[in-house]
mmCIF file of the C-alpha atoms, coordinates in Angstrom:
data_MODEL
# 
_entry.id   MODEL 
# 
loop_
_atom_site.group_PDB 
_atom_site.id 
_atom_site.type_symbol 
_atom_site.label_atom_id 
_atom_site.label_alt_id 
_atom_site.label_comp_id 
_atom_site.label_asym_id 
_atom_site.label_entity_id 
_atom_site.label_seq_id 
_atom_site.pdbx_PDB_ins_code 
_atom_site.Cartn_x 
_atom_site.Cartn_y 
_atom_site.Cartn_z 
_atom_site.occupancy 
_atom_site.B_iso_or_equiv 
_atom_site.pdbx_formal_charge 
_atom_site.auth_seq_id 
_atom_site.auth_comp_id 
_atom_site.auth_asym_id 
_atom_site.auth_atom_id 
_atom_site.pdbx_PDB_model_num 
ATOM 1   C CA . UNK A 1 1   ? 0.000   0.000   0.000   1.00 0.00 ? 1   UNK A CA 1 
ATOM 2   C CA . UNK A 1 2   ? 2.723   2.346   0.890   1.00 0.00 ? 2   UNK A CA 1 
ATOM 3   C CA . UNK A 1 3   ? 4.467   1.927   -2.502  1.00 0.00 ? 3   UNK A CA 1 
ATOM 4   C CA . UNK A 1 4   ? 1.445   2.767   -4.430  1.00 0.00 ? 4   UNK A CA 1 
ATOM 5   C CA . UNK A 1 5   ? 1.243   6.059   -2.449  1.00 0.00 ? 5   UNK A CA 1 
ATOM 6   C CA . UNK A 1 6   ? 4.701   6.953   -3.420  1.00 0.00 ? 6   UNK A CA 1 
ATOM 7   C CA . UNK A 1 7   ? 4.220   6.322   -6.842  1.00 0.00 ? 7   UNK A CA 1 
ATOM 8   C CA . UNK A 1 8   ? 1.146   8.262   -7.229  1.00 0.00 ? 8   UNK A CA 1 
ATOM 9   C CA . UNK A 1 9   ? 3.107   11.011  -5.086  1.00 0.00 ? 9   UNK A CA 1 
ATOM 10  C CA . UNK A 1 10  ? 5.827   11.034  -7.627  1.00 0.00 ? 10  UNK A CA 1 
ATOM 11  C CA . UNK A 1 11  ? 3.750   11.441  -10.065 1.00 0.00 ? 11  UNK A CA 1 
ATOM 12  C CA . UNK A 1 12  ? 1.839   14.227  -8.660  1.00 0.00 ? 12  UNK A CA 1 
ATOM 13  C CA . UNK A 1 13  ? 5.048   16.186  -8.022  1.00 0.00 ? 13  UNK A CA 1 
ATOM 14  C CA . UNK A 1 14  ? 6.266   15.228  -11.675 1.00 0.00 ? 14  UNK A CA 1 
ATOM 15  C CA . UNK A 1 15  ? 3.165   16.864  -13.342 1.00 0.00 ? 15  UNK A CA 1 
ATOM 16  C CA . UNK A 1 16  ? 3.479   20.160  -10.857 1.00 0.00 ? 16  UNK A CA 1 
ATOM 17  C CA . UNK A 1 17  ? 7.173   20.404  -11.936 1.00 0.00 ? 17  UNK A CA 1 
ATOM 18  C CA . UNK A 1 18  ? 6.141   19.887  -15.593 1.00 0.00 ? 18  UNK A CA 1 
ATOM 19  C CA . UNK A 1 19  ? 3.495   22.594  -15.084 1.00 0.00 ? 19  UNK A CA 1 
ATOM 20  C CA . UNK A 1 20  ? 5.247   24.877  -13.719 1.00 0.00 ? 20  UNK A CA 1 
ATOM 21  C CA . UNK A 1 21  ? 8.550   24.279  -16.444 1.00 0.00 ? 21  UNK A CA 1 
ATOM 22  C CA . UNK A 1 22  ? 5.539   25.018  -18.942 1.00 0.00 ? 22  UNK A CA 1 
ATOM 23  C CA . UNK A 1 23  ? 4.608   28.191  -17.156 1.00 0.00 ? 23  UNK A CA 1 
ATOM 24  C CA . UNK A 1 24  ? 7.539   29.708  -17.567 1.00 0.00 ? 24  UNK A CA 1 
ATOM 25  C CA . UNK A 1 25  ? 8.205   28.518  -21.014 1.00 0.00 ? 25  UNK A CA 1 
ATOM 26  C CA . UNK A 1 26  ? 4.795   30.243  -21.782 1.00 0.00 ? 26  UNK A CA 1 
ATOM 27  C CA . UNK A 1 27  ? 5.978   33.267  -19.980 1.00 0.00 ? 27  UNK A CA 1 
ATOM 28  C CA . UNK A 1 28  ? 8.911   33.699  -22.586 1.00 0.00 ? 28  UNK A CA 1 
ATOM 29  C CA . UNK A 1 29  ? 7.081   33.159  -25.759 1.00 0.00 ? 29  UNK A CA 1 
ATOM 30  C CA . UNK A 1 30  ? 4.735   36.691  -24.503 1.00 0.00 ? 30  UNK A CA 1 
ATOM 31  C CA . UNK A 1 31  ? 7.724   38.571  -23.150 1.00 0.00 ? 31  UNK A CA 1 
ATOM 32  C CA . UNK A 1 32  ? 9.690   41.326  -25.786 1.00 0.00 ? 32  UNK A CA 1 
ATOM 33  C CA . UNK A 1 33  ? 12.608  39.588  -27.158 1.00 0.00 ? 33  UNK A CA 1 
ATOM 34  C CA . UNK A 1 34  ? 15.890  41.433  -27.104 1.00 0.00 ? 34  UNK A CA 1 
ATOM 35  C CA . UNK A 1 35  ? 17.763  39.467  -28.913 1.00 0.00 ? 35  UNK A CA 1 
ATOM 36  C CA . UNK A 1 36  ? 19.653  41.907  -31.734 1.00 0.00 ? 36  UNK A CA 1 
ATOM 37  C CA . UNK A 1 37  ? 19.696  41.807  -35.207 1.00 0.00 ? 37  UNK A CA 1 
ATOM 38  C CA . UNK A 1 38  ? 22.831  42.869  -35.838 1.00 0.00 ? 38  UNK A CA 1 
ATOM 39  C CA . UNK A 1 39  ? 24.550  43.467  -38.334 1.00 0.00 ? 39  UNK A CA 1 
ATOM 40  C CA . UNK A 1 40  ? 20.348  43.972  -40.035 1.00 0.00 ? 40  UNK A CA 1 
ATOM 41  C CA . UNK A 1 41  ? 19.746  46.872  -37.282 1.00 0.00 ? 41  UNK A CA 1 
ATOM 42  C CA . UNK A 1 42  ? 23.145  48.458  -37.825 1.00 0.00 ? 42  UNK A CA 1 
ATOM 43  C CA . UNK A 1 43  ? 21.455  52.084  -38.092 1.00 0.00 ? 43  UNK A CA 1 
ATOM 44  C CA . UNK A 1 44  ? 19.342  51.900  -35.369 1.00 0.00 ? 44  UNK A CA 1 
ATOM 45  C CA . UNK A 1 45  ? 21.440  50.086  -32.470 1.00 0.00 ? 45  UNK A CA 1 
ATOM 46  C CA . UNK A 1 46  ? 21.720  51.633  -29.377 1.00 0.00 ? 46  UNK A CA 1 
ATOM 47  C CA . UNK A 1 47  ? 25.066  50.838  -27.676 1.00 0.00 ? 47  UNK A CA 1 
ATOM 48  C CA . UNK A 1 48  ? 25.150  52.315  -23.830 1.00 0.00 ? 48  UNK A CA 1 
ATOM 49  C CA . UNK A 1 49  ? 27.147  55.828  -22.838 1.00 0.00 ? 49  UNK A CA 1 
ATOM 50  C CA . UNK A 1 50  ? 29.444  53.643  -20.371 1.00 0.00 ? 50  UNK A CA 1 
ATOM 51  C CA . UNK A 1 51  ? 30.346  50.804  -22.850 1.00 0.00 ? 51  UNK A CA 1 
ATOM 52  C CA . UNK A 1 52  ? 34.102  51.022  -23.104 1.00 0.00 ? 52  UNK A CA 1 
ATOM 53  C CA . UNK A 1 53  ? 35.474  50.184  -26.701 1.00 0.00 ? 53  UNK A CA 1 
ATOM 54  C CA . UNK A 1 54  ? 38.109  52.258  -27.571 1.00 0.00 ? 54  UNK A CA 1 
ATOM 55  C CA . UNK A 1 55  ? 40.423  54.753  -26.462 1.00 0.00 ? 55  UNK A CA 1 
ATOM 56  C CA . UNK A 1 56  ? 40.212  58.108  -27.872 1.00 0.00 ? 56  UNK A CA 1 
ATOM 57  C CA . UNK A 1 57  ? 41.609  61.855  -27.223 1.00 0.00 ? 57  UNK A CA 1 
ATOM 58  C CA . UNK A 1 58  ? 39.026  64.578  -26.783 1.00 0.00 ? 58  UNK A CA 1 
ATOM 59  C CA . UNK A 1 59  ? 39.118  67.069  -29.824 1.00 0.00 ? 59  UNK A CA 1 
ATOM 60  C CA . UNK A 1 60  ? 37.285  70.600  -29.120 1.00 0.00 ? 60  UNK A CA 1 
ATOM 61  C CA . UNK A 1 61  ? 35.398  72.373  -31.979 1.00 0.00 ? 61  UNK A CA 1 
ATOM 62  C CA . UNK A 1 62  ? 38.985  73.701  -33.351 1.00 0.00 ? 62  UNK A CA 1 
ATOM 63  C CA . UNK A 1 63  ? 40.393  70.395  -33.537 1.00 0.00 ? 63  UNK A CA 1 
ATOM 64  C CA . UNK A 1 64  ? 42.679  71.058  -30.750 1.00 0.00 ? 64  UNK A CA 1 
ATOM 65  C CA . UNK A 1 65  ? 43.101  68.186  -28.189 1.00 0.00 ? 65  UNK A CA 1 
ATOM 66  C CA . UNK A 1 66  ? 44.183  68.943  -24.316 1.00 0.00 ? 66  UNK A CA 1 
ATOM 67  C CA . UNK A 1 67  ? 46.479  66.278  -24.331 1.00 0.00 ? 67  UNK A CA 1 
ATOM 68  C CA . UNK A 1 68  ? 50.070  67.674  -22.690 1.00 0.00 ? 68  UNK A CA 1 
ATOM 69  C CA . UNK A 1 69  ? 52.365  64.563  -23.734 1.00 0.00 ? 69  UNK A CA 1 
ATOM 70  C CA . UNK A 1 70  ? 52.474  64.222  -19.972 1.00 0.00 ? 70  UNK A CA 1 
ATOM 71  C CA . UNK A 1 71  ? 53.311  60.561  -19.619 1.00 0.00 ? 71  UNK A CA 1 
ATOM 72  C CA . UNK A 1 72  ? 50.648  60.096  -16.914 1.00 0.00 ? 72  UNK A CA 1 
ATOM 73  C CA . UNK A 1 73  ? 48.459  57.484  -18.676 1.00 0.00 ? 73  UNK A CA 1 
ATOM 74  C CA . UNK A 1 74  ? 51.697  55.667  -20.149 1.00 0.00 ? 74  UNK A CA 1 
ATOM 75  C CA . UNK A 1 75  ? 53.270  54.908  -16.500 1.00 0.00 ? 75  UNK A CA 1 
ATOM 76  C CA . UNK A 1 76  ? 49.614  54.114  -15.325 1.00 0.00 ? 76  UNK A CA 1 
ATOM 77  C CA . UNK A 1 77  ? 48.647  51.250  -17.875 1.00 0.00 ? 77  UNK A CA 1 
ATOM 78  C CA . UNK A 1 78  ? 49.298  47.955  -15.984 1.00 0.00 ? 78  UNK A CA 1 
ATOM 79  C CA . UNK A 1 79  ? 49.515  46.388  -20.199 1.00 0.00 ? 79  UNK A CA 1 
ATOM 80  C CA . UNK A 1 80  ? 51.975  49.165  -21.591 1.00 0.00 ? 80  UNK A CA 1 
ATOM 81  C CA . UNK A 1 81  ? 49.222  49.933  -23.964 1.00 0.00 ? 81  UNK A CA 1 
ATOM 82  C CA . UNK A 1 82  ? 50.179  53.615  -24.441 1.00 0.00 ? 82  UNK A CA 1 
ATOM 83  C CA . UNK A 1 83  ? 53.176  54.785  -25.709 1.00 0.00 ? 83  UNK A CA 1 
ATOM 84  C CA . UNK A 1 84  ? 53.987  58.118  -26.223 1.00 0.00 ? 84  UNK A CA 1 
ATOM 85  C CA . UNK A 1 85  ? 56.530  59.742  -28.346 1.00 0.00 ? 85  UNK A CA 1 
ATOM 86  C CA . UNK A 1 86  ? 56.972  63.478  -27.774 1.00 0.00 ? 86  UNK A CA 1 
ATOM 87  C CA . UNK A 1 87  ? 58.984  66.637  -29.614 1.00 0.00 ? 87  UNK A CA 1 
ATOM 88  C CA . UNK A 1 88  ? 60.552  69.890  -28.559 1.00 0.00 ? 88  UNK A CA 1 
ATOM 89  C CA . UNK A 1 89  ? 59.173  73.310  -30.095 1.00 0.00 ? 89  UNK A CA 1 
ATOM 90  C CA . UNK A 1 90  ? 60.246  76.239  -30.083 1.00 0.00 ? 90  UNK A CA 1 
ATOM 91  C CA . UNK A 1 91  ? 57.970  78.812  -28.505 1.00 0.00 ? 91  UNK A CA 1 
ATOM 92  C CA . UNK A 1 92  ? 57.447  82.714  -30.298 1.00 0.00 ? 92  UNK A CA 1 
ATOM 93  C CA . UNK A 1 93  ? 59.000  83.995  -26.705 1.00 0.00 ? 93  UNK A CA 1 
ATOM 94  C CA . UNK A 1 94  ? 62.220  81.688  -27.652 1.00 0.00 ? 94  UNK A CA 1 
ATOM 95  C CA . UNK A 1 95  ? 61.829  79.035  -25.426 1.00 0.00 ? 95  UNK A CA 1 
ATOM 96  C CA . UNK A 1 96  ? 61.430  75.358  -25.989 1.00 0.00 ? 96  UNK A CA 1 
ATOM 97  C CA . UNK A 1 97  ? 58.418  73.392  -25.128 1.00 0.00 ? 97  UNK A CA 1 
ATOM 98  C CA . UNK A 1 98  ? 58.104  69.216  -25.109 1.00 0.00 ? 98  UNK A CA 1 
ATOM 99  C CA . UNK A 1 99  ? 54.812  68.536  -27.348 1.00 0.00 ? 99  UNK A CA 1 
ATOM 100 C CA . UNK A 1 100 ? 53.117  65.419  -28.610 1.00 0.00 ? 100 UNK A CA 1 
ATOM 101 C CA . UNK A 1 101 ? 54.014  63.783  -31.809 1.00 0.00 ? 101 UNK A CA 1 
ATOM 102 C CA . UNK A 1 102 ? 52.618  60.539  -31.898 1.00 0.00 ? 102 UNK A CA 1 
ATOM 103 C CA . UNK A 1 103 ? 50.134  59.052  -29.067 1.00 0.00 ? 103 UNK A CA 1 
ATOM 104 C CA . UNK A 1 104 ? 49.993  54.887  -29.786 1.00 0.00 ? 104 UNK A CA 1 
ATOM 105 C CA . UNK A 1 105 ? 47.582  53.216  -28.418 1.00 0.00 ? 105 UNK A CA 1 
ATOM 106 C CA . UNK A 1 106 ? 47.341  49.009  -28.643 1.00 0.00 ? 106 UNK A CA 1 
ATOM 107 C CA . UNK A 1 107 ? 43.720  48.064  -28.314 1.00 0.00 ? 107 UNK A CA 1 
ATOM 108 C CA . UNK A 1 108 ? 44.740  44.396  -28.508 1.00 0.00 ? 108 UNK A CA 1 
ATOM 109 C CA . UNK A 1 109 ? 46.275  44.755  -25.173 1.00 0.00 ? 109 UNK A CA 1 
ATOM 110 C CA . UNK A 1 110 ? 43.785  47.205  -23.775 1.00 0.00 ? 110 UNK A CA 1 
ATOM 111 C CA . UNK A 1 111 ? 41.870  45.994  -20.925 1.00 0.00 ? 111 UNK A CA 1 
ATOM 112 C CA . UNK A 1 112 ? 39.933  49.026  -20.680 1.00 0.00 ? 112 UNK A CA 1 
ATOM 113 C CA . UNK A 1 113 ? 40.062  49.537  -16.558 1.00 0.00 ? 113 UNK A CA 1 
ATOM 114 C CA . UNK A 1 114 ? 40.143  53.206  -17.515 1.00 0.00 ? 114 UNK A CA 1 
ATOM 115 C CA . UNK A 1 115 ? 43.099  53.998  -15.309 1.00 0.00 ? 115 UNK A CA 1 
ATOM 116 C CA . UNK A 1 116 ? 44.303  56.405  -18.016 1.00 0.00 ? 116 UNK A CA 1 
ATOM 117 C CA . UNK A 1 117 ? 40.889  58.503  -18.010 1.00 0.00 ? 117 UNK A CA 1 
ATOM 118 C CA . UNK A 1 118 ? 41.068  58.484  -14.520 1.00 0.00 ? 118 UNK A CA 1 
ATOM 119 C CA . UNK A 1 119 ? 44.706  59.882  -13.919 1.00 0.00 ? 119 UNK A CA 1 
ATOM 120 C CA . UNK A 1 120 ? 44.556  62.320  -17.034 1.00 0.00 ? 120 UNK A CA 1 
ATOM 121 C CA . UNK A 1 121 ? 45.304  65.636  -15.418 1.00 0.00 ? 121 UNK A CA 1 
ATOM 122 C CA . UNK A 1 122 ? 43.902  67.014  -18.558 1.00 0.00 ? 122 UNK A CA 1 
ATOM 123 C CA . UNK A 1 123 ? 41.160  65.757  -18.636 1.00 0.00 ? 123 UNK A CA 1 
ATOM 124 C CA . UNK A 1 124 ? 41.884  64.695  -22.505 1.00 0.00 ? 124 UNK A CA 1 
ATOM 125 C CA . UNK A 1 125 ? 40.952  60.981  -22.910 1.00 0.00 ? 125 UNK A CA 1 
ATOM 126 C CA . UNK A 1 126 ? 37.587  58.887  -23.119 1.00 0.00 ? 126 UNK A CA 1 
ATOM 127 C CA . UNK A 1 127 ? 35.891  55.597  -23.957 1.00 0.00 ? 127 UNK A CA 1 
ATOM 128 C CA . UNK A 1 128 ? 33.859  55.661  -27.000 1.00 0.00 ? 128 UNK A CA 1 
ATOM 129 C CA . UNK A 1 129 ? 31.199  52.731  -27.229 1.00 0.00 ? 129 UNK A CA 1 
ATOM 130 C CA . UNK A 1 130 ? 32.316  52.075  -31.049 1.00 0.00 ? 130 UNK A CA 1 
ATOM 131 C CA . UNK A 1 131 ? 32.382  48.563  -30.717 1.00 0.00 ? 131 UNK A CA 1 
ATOM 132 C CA . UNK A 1 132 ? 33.388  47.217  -34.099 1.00 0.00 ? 132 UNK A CA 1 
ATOM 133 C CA . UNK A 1 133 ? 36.562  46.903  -33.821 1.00 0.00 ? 133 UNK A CA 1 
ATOM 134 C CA . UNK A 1 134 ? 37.150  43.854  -35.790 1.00 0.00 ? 134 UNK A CA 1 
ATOM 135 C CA . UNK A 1 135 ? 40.432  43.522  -37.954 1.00 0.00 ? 135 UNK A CA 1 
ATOM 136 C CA . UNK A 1 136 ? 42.083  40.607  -39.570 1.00 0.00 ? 136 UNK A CA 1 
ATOM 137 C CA . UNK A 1 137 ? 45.853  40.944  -38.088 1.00 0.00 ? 137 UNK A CA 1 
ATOM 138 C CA . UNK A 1 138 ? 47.007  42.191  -34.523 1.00 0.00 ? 138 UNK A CA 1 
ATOM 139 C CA . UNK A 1 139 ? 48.981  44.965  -36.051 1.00 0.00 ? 139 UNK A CA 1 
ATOM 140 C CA . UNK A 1 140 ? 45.765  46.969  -37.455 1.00 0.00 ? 140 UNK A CA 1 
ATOM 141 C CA . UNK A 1 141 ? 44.843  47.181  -33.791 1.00 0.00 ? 141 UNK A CA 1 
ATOM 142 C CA . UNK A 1 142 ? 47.658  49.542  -32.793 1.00 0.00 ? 142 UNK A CA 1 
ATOM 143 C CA . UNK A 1 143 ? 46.420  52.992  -33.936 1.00 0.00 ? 143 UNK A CA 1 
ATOM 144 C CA . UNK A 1 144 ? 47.547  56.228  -33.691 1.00 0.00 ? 144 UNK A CA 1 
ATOM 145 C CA . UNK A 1 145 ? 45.091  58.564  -31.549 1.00 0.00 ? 145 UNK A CA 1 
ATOM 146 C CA . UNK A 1 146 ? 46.531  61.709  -32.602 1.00 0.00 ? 146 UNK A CA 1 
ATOM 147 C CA . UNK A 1 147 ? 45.730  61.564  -36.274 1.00 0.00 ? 147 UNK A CA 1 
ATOM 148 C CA . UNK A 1 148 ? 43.717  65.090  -37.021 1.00 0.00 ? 148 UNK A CA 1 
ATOM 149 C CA . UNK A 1 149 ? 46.642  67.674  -38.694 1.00 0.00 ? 149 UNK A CA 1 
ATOM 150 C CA . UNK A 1 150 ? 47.244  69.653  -36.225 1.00 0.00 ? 150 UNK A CA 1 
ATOM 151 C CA . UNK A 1 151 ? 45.260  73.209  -36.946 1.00 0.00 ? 151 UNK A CA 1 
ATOM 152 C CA . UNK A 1 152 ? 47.468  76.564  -36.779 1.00 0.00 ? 152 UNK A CA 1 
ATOM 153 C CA . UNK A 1 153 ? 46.822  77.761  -33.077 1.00 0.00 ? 153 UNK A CA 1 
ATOM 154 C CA . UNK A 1 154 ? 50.191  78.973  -32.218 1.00 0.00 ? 154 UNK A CA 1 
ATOM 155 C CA . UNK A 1 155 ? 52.336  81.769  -33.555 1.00 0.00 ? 155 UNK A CA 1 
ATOM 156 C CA . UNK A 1 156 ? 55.262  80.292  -35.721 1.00 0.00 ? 156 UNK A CA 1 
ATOM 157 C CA . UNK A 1 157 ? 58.457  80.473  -34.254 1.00 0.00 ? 157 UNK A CA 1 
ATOM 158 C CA . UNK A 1 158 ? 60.552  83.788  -35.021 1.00 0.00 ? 158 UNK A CA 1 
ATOM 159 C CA . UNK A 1 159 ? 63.112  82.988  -38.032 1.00 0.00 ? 159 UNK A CA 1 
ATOM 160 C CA . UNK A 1 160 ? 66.360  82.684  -37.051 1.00 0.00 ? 160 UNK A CA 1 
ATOM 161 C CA . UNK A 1 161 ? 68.966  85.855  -37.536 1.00 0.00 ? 161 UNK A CA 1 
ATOM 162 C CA . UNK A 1 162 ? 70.771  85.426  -40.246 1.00 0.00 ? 162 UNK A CA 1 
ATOM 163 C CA . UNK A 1 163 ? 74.949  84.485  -40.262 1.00 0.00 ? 163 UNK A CA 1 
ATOM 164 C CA . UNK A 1 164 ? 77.240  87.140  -40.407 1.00 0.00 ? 164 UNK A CA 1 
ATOM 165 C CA . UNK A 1 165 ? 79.585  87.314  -43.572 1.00 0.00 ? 165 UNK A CA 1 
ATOM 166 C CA . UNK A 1 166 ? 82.478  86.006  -42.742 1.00 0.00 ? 166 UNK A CA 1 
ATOM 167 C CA . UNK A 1 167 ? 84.538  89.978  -43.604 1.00 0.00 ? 167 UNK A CA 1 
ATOM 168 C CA . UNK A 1 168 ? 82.383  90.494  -40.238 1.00 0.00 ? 168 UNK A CA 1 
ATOM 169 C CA . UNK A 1 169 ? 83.673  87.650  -38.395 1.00 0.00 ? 169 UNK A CA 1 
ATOM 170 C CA . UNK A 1 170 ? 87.080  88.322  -38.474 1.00 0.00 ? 170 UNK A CA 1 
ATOM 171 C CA . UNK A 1 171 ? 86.489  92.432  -37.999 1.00 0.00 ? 171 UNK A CA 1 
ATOM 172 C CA . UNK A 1 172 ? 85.296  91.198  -34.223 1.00 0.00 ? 172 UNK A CA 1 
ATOM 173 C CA . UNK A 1 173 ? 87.924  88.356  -33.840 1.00 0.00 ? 173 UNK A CA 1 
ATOM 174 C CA . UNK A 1 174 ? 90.864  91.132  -34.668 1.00 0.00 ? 174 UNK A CA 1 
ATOM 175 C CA . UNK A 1 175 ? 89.166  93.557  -32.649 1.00 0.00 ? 175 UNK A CA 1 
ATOM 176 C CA . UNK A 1 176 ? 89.067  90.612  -29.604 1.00 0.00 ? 176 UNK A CA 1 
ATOM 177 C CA . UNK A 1 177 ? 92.527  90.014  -30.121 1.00 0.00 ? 177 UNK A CA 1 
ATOM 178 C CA . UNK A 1 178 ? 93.683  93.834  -29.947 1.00 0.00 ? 178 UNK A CA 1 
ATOM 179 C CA . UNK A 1 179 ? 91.859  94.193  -26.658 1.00 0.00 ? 179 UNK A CA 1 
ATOM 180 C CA . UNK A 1 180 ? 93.296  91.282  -24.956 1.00 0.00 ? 180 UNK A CA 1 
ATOM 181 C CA . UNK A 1 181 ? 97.201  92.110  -26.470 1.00 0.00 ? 181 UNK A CA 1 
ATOM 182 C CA . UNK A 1 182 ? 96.309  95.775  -24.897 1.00 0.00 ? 182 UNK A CA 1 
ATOM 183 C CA . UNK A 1 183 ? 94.844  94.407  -21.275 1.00 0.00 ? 183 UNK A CA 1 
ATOM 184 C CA . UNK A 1 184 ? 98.217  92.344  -21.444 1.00 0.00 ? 184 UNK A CA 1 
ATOM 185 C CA . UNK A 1 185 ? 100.705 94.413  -22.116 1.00 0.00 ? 185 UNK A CA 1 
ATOM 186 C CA . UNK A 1 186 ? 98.813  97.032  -19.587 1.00 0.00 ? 186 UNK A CA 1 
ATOM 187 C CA . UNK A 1 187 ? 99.518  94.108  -16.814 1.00 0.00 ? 187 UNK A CA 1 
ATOM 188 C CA . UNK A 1 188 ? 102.818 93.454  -18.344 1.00 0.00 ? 188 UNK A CA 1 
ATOM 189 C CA . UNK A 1 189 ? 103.721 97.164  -17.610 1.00 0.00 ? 189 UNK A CA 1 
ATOM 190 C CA . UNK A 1 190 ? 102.260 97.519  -14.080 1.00 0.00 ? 190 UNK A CA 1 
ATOM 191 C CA . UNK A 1 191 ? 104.081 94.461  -12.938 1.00 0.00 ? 191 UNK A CA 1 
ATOM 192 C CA . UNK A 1 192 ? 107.899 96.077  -14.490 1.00 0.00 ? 192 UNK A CA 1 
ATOM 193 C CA . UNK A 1 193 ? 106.496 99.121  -12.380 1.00 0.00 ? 193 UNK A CA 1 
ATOM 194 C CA . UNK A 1 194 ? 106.131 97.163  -9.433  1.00 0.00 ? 194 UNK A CA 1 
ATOM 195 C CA . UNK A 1 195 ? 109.221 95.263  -9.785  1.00 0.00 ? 195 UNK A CA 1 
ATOM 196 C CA . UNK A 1 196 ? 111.761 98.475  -10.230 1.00 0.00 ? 196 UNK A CA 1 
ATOM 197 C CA . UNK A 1 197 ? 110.030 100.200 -7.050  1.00 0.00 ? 197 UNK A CA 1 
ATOM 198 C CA . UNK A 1 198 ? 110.852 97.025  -5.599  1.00 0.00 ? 198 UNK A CA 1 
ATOM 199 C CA . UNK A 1 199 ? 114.258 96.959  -6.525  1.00 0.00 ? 199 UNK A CA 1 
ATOM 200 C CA . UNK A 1 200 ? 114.801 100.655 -5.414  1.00 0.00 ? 200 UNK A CA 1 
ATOM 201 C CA . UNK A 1 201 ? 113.518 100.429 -2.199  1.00 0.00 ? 201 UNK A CA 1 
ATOM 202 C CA . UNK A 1 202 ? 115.659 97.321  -1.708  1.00 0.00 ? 202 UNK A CA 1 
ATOM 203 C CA . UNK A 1 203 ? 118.431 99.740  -2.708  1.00 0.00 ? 203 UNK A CA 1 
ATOM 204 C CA . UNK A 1 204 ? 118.185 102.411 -0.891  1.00 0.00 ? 204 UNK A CA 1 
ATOM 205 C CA . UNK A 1 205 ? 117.928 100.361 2.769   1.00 0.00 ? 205 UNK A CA 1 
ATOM 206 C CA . UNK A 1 206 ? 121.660 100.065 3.272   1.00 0.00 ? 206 UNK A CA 1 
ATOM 207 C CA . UNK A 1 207 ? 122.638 103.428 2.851   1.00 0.00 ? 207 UNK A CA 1 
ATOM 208 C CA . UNK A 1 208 ? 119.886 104.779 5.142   1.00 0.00 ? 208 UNK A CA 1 
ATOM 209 C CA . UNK A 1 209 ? 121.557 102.195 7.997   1.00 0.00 ? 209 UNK A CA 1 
ATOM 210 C CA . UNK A 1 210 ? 125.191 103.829 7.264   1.00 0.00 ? 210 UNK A CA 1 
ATOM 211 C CA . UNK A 1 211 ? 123.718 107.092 7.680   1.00 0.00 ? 211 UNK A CA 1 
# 
């Protein structure tokens, strides 16, 4: 008797376990799907604000970026993702200033923890949510973030003077050399001078001690 209870009882909890599996399944056949289309929905996908894809500099209306050539980001990225290669300029006032040539960045490598953003005292790097990203060899994924020309926001250096002819040259290398025979000979002369008062004095010391 008892084993015919416990089959009936399995059964019972079989069909509320089947019911309930069938619930659900009927649940998901009403609900939205959200599975994407893509690539079909290409032009109307919504990727979110915070989806991290790619490292980019921030570019103001002007084309200028803010980006310093630092080295911040570089010594921050645990992958050695950045690498920066920088170039002196010379400034309209005539001094020299370090400026960025080329800023490399290895998306391959790129884990995206966003310690660069973070630690840019700039403020002149993001994440862009452009997720295709797809290439064929590793190499296409090292990319060069500094690629807009460079517009023309700072005076040009002043031109350099110009040489002077060589007839000029050697006018202010003879005069040179006539000023230093002159200081010499001037300190040749005081030190005879000093020397024969010297000597006289010396001279005239036994006499005085006759006298």
């Amino acid at each position: 008797m008892s084993s015919v209870k416990e089959y009936f009882s399995g059964v019972g909890r079989g069909l509320k376990s089947l019911v309930t599996g069938m619930a659900v399944t009927g649940r998901e056949l009403v609900t939205p799907k959200v599975t994407e289309q893509y690539p079909e929905n290409r032009d109307t996908l919504q990727i979110a604000p915070r989806f991290r894809a790619e490292l980019t500099l921030k570019y103001d209306a002007q084309g200028h970026h803010k980006c310093i050539a630092c080295g911040i980001c570089q010594m921050n990225c645990p992958n050695g993702t950045i690498q920066l290669q920088t170039k002196m300029v010379d400034l309209p006032d005539g001094k020299k200033k370090r400026k960025l040539d080329k800023y490399m960045y290895d998306l391959g490598s790129c884990t995206f923890c966003m310690l660069c953003v973070t630690t840019c005292p700039q403020d002149a790097l993001e994440f862009s949510n452009d997720f295709e990203q797809a290439v064929y060899t590793r190499d296409k994924l090292v990319k060069q973030l500094n690629y807009r020309p460079e517009p023309e926001g700072e005076a040009p250096a002043p031109a350099p003077k110009p040489a002077m002819s060589p007839e000029q040259l050697a006018k202010i290398k003879a005069e040179a050399l006539a000023k230093a025979a002159k200081i010499k000979a001037e300190k040749e002369a005081a030190a005879k001078a000093a020397a024969g008062n010297s000597a006289d004095g010396a001279a005239s010391t036994p006499e005085t001690e006759n006298k």
